[in-house]
Structures are given as C-alpha cells and as structure tokens.
N, C-alpha and C positions, 0 to 999 in steps of 0.2 A: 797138304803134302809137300806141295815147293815154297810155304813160309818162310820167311830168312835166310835163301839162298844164297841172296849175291845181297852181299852187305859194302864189299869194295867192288870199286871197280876203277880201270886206269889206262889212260890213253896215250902214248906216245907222238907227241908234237914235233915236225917236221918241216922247216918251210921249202919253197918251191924254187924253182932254178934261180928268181931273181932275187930271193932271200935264203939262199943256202946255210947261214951260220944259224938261224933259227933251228934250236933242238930244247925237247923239254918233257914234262911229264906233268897232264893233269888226273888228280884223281878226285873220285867221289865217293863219298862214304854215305852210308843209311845211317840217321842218326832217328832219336823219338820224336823229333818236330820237324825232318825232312832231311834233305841231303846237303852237306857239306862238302862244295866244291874247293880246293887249291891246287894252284899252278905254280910250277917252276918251272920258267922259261927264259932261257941266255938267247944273245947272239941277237934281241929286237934291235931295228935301226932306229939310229937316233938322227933326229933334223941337227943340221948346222946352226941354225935360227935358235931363238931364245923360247924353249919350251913353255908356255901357259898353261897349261894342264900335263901334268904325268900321268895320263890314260893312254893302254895301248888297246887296242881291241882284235878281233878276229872277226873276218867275215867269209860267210861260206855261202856257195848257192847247191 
C-alpha cells in the first residue's frame, strides 16, 4: 500500500549562534541499490592553518 512513497527527501541545514553563516540543503534520494546522499552546504569555517585534509563533518548528539 505505502511502496514508493517517499523516494526524496530533503533537509535544510542551519548552523548554530557560533556558526551562523552555515546554510545548505541535504537531500536523499531512493535509488535500486540504496540511498543517494548530497550536500550543499556554504558558509563552513575555514582554519587559518595549512589544511591537511578537506573533510568537514557534522556532529550531532
């Protein structure tokens, strides 16, 4: 009955007082071998320091 309902789906990114320019949108799609996550997300801070990895991550509790 509710087979292939929600095939998108999409969350609006937001950072918090002390990263306010953080805005963005992730969405996930149903694909035949699982779900297709991408992000577009402005406004991450960047270190002064010489970057070694270009990973930015989220974390949530």
């Amino acid at each position: 009955m509710f087979l292939n309902v929600f095939k998108t789906a999409r969350a609006h990114i937001k950072g918090s007082t002390k990263y306010p320019k953080i805005d963005g949108i992730v969405t996930f799609k149903e694909t035949k071998d699982g779900v297709l996550l991408t992000a577009k997300i402005n406004g991450l801070p960047q270190s002064k320091d010489k970057c070694t990895r270009k990973i930015f991550w989220i974390s949530y509790t």
